[in-house]
GUTOR-849406 format. One record per residue (C-alpha): residue in one letter; x, y, z. Coordinates in steps of 0.02 Angstrom, whole numbers, plus 50000, padded with zeros to 5 digits. Last residue first. Layout:
aXYZ/...
END
This chain:
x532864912051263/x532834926251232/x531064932851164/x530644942350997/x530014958450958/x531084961550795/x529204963550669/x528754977650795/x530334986650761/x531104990750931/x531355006351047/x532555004951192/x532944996651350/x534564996951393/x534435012151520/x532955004551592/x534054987451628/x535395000951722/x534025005551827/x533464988651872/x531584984951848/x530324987052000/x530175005151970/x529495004251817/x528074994351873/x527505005852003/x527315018151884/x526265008151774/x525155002751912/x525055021451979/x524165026151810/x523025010351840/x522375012252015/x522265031651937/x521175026551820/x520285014751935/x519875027852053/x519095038651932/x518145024051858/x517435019052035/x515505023652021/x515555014751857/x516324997251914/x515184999052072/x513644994851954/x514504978451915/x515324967451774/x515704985851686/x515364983751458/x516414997851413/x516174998351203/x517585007951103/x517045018450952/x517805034250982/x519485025651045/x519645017850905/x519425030050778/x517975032550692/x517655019050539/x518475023850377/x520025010650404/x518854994950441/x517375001450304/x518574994950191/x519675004550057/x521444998150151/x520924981550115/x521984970950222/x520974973150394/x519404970550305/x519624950150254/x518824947450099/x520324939050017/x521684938250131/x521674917650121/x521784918649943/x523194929449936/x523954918350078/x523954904150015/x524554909949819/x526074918049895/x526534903549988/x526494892749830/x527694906049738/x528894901849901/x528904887149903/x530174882849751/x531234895249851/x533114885049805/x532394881449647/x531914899349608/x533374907049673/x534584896649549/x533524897949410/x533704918449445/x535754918149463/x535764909449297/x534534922449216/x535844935849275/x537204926549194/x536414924749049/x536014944549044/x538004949749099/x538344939448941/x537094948948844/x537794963648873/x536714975448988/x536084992548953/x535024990348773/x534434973948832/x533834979149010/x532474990748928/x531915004049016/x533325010249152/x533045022849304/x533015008049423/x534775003349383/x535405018649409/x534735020749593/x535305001949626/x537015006749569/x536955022349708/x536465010549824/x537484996449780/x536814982749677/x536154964049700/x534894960949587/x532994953449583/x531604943249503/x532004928349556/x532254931749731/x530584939949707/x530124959649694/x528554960449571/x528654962249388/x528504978649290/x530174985649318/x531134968249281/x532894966249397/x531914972649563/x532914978849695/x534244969249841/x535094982849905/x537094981449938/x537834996050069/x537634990650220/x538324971850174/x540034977150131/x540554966149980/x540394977249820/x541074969749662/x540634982849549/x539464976449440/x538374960649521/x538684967849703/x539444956949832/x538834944449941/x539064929749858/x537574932749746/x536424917349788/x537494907649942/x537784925750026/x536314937049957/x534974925149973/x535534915050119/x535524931750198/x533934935850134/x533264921250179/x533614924150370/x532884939750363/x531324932550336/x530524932350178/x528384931050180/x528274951750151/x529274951749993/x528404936449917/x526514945249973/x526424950549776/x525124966749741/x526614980349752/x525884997249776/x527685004649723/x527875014849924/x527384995549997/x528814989449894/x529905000549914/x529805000050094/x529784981050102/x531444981149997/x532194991550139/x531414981250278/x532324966650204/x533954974650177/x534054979950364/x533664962050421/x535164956450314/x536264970550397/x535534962950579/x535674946450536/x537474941850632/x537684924950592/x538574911350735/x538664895950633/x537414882450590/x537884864350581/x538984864050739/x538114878750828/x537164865750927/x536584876651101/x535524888451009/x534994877650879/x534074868551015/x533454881051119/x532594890350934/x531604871850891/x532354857950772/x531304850550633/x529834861150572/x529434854750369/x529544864150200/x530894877350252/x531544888250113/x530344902550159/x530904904650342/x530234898650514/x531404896050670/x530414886650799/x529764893450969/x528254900250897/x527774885750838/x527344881251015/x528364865651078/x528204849351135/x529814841951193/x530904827951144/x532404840151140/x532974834250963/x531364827550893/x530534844750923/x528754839650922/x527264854950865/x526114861550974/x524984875750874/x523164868950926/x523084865551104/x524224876851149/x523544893751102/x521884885951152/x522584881951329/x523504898251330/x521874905451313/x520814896551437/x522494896651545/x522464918451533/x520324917851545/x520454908651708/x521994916151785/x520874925051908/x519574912351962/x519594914952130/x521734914052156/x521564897052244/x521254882552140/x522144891652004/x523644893052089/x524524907052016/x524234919952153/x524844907552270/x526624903852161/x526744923352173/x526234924752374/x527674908952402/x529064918152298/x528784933552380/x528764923952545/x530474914752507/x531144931852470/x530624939452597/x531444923652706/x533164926052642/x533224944652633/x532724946152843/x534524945652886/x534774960952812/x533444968452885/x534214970553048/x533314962053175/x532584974353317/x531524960853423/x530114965553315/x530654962853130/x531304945653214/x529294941253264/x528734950153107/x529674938753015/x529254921453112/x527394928153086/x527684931152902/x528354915252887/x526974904952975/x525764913552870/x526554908552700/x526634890752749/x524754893552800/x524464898852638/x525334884952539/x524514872052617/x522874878352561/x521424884752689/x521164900652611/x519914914752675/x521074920952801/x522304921052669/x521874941152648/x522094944152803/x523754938052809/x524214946852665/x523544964352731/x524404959552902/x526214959652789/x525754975352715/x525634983852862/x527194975452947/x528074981452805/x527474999652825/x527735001352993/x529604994752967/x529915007552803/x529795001452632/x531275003752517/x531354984252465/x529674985552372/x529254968352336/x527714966752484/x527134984952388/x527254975652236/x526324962352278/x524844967952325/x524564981252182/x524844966952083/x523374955452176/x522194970552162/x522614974051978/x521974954251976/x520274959052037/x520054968251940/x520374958951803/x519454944151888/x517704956251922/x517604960251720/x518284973851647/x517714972451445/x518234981551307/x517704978451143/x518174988050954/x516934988350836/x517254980350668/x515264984750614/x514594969550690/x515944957050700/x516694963350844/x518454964750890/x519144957551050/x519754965251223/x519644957651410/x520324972651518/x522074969851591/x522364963351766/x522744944951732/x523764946651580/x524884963651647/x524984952051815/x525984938951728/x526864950651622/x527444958951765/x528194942851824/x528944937951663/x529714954251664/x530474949251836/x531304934251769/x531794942951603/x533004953651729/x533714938651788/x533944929551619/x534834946151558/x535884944351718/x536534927751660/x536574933051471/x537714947251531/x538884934451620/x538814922751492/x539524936251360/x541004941651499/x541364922851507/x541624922551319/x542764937051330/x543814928851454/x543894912451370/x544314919351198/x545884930751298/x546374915351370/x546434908151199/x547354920451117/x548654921351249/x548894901851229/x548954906151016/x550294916651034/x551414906451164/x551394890751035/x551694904050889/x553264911551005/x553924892451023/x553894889150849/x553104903050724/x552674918750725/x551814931950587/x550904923450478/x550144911150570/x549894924850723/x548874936150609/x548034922350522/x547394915850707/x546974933750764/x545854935950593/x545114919550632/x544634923550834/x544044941550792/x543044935050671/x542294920750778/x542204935050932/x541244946750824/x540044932750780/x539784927050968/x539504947550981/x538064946650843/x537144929950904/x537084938051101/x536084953651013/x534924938750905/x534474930351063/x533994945951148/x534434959251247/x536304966051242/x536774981251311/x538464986851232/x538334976951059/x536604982251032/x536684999551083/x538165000750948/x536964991250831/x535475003950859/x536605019450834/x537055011250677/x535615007550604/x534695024850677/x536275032550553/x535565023550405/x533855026750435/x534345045050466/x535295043250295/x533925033250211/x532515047850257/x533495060650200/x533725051850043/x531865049750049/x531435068950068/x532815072049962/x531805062949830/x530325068549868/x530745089049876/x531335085649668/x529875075949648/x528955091449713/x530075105649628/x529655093549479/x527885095749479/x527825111349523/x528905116149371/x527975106049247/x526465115249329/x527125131649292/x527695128149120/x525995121049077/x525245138449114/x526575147149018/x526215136748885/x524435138948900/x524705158648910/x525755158048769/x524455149448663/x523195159848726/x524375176148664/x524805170848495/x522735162548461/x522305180248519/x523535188748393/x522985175348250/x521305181348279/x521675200648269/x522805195548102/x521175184648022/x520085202548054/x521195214647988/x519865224447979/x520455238747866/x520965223047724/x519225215847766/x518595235847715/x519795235547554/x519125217347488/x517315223247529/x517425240147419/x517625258447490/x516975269647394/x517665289047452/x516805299647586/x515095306947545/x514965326547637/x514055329147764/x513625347147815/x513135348747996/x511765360948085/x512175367248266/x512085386148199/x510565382248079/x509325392248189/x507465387248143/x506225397448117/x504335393548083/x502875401847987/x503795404947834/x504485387747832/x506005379747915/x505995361747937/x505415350548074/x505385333548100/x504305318948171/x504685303148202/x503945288048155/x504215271048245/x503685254348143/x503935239148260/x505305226948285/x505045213548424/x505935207448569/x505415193348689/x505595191248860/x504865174748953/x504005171549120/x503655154949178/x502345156349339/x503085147449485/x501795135849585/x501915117249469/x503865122649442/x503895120449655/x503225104549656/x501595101249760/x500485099849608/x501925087149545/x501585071249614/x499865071849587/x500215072249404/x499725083949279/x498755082949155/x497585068349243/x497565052649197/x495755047949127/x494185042549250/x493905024049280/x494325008249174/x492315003849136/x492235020749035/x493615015048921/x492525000248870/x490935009648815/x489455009348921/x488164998248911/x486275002848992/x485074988349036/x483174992748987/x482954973148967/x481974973148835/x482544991548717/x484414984648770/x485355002748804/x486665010648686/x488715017648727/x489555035748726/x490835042448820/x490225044249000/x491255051049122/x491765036449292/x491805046949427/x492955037049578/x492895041349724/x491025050049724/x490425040749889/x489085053749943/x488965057550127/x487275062850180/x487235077850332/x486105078050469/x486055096050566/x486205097050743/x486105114850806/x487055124950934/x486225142550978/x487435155851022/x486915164150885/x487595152050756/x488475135050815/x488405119650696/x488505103950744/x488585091250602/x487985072750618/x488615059950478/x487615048450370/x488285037450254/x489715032750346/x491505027950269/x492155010850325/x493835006950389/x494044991450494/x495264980650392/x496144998550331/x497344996250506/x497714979350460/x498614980150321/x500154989450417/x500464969050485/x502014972350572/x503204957750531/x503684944950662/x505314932350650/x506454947650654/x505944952150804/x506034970950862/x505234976450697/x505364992750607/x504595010150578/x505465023450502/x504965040550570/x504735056850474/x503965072850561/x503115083350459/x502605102550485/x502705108650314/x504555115250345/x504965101250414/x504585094350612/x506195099150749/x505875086150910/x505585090751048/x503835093051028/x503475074550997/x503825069751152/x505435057851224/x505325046151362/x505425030651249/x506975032551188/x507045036351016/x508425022550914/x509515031550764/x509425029550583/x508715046050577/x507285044250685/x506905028050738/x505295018850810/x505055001650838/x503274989450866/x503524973450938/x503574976851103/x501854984651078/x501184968851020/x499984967250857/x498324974250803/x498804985850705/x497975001250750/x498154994250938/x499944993350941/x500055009250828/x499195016851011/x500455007051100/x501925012451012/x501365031550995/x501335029051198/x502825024951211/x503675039851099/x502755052951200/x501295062651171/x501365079951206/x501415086451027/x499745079150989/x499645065650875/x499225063450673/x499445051050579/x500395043950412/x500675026650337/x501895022950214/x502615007550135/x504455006050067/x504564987450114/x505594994550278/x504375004650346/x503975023850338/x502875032850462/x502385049950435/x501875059650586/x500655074650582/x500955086550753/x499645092150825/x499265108450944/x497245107051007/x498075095651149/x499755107951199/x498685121851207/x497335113551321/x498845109351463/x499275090851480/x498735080451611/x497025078951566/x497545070151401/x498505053951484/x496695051451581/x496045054751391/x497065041451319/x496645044851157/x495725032451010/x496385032650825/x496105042250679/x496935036450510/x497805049950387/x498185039450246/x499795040750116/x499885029549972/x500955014349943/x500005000050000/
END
């Protein structure tokens, strides 16, 4: 039913009396619009509210009120709100889409026409003179007027027929009801027109009755012929054209000029922009290796000085060769050892205290898991969940706990405080492990009271630190806390556990070495660790370099191939040293800083076999070429195609990889960069706080600075000189010691 009614319905009149008389004799007409483009319009007074709209369409329809919803510009009306605060059209309409609640129920809009009928008869009161009179009036059903055309009537039967076109009902009119209310329907069309008319003028000569002074008068005098060749000769009209075409032309030149210029001024600013960018990248490289090789962190920092001491040992061990030999060589090459064994020991040493200090960030990980809010992304719309529930609370409790019974700068007063705050919070627990814990915190705040230094005390603080952090872990007796952390690590584990034949372990796959050459997991990261016979100390910190460099270029090209994105740095190093030899196809380049690995064919995508091994400033030339034939020999060619066959068969994965995981990104929003994923809000606009409790919301200013002190706190539990080694990674390098 697609046309617009105006339906009357009953009021509440007990909700009327509450309202003031203005507000009831002012209405407000309400379209409502539902999803199968129907509409159905009515009128309500401006106090009525949005509930009881629902129940009075509840009636019309003859359906549920909970049913029945209302929205108003794609948004949901609560159910408090009147009609007069809202802001009708021009023509005093309000538009609201009607929908369904239940998506199993449809609102049956055909029912409110069931029980129309028009009357016949009506009654009329009509005031005059103070005097109200009832007057009947007849109602005439004229809907439709059929006009008659023409037809005959049956001289028997007296039965009249009518043409065919007067059975259809009346013709379309001129113009249609769509446009009477259009604004061309109400605006008269004015139009200007010129004509030529005869106009005679009158004029005056001098006659006996009239005089007329001749002082202003003119004598004209005809000039000489002038044919049409001479006057287009006067013109000039072709040389006036020619002049403008002159100028425009220079003007579009001009015009062309200037952008030309823009442009390159900008390509010009690009490229020192980027060159600017490779030296600071260049310089952050080695600043970040010197920080590397003085405060080692990770397995790959501990990989780069073992490969500094190999090449230190091998260059010592030609130098003495060639240099000594008898006796002296014997007494060379004893100093050389004792100087291998004392820098080695210096290397454990810093791996020893690196294991400490990834002890305690273990620990704060621990809590960091427990205490943070439970986040995902939603399907609907991508938004972005967070969710405090009464365990992650409840775990910032337990971490606020512990540090203060970690803190070693507490006072006595204070660490007996916090030592009764543990107790009473194991008054609940009937483990062995708490009342191990409560007998040493009695025995300590026995000797903290007979004047013990605390000193002496180390021993058993730590034993009780040790004892709350294995309590807090127990699952049996933490309330629930690590629930969600062993759900997931379960899941984790569960389905990524792969065997390490060489440890006899089960593993994560994250603890194996993954690269595009490998077809099947073998050995796990511990295990090549401690067996550097097959694989040698390798320092893949240039090689990692490389790889982010051919990313970049990449991502800046638009590249559509995922090859560049699957290789690890540990192809590229096989790559350049087993592939190209490490040095640079032309010039014979062999420092590793300075070789690029770029495309060899413009128009394919980066692949080892589709790449070359250049310097920077080669690599810079080479990209500016068009066709490799007219640069290159052909020898340099075959040998180029040799180095490719090579690649490919080593990577014979690789192009299989490629064609996984393009199909596997394929629909997913978080790789399309045109997706409703990137144009949504940002995150923070559009994240969801679902609190456990009502005493979640009354608390958030406490919590926020629960949690600001919480990170504070944490930084102060870490060694000073561990802060000062701690700096900014790459978040494709974050990577465990182990």
């Amino acid at each position: 039913m697609d046309s617009e009614l105006s339906l009357g319905c009953d009021f509440n009149f007990d909700f009327v009396q509450k309202a003031s008389a203005e507000n009831v004799l002012d209405k407000i007409t309400v379209k409502f619009y539902t999803t199968d483009a129907k509409v159905f319009t009515q009128s309500f007074p401006s106090f009525y509210n949005m509930e009881f709209i629902c129940r009075n369409l509840a009636k019309l329809f003859n359906c549920p009120p909970d049913v029945i919803g209302l929205l108003y510009r794609e948004e949901h009306i609560p159910t408090e709100t009147r009609l007069d605060q809202f802001e009708p059209d021009k023509f005093g309409i309000l538009e609201f889409k009607l929908i369904s609640t239940d998506r199993d129920f449809k609102i049956p809009i055909e029912n409110a026409y069931k029980n129309l009928t028009v009357p016949d008869i009506i009654t009329v009161q009509v005031e005059k003179d103070n005097v109200v009179s009832e007057i009947v009036v007849e109602i005439d059903n004229k809907a439709i007027e059929k006009p008659f055309l023409g037809g005959y009537r049956d001289a028997e039967t007296g039965i009249q027929y009518h043409h065919g076109y007067t059975q259809t009902g009346p013709p379309k009119p001129k113009v249609p009801p769509e446009m009477k209310n259009h604004r061309d329907t109400q605006t008269y069309y004015t139009r200007n027109r010129r004509t030529e008319r005869e106009y005679a003028t009158a004029t005056q000569v001098s006659t006996k009755g009239i005089y007329l002074p001749s002082v202003c008068d003119k004598i004209l005098t005809a000039g000489p012929y002038e044919t049409a060749e001479e006057r287009e000769k006067r013109l000039d009209v072709e040389g006036k054209v020619r002049t403008i075409q002159r100028y425009f032309r220079a003007w579009k030149i001009k015009k062309r000029l200037k952008e030309l210029s823009a442009e390159f001024h900008k390509r010009m600013r690009l490229e020192q922009e980027r060159d600017e960018q490779e030296r600071k990248d260049d310089e952050e490289r080695k600043k970040h290796d010197l920080v590397r090789k003085v405060f080692p962190m990770r397995s790959e920092d501990f990989a780069m000085l073992y490969n500094m001491v190999d090449r230190w040992k091998k260059s010592e061990i030609d130098r003495i060769v060639s240099m000594s030999c008898g006796a002296a060589k014997i007494a060379e090459f004893y100093l050389l050892l004792e100087k291998e064994i004392e820098i080695l020991q210096s290397i454990d040493r810093l791996r020893s205290k690196v294991k400490k200090d990834l002890e305690v960030k273990k620990v704060i990980d621990f809590f960091q898991a427990i205490g943070n809010p439970i986040e995902w992304d939603s399907d609907y719309k991508h938004i972005h969940i967070s969710m405090d529930t009464l365990e992650t609370q409840k775990g910032r409790e337990y971490f606020d706990l512990y540090q203060r019974l970690c803190n070693k700068y507490l006072k006595k007063d204070e660490r007996l405080e916090i030592y009764a705050n543990i107790k009473q919070y194991l008054n609940t627990h009937n483990c062995s492990e708490s009342q191990e814990i409560v007998a040493l915190i009695d025995r300590v705040c026995e000797l903290i009271a007979r004047g013990m230094s605390s000193n002496y005390l180390t021993g058993l603080q730590k034993r009780i630190e040790a004892l709350v952090l294995h309590h807090f872990k127990l699952q049996d007796c933490n309330e629930g806390v690590t629930n969600h952390a062993m759900k997931m690590r379960k899941e984790h584990m569960t389905k990524n556990l792969i065997y390490c034949p060489s440890c006899q372990k089960l593993k994560p796959i994250e603890a194996f070495t993954i690269h595009a050459r490998l077809d099947k997991l073998k050995t796990c990261t511990t295990c090549k660790w401690l067996d550097k016979a097959d694989e040698p100390w390798v320092d893949l910190a240039p090689y990692k370099f490389t790889l982010r460099q051919i990313r970049n270029y990449e991502r800046l090209h638009q590249g559509k191939s995922s090859i560049a994105f699957i290789m690890q740095d540990r192809d590229v190093h096989f790559l350049v040293t087993y592939i190209w030899h490490g040095h640079s196809a032309l010039s014979e380049c062999n420092d590793v800083y300075q070789l690029r690995l770029v495309r060899w064919q413009q128009s394919a995508e980066w692949a080892p076999w589709n790449c070359i091994l250049l310097t920077v400033e080669e690599a810079k030339e080479h990209l500016r070429v068009q066709s490799l034939e007219d640069v290159y020999e052909k020898e340099f060619l075959d040998h180029i195609f040799n180095k490719h066959a090579l690649a490919k068969k080593q990577f014979k994965h690789l192009a299989s990889y490629d064609r996984h995981f393009t199909e596997f990104a394929k629909g997913d929003p978080k790789l399309d960069e045109n997706s409703d994923y990137y144009n949504k809000p940002n995150k923070h606009e559009c994240d969801i706080e679902i609190p456990s409790n009502e005493a979640s919301e009354h608390n958030e200013e406490t919590d926020q600075s629960r949690d600001s002190q919480m990170i504070d706190e944490q930084i102060d539990i870490v060694d000073e000189k561990i802060r000062q080694r701690i700096y900014e990674q790459d978040d494709d390098e974050d990577e465990d010691y182990e």
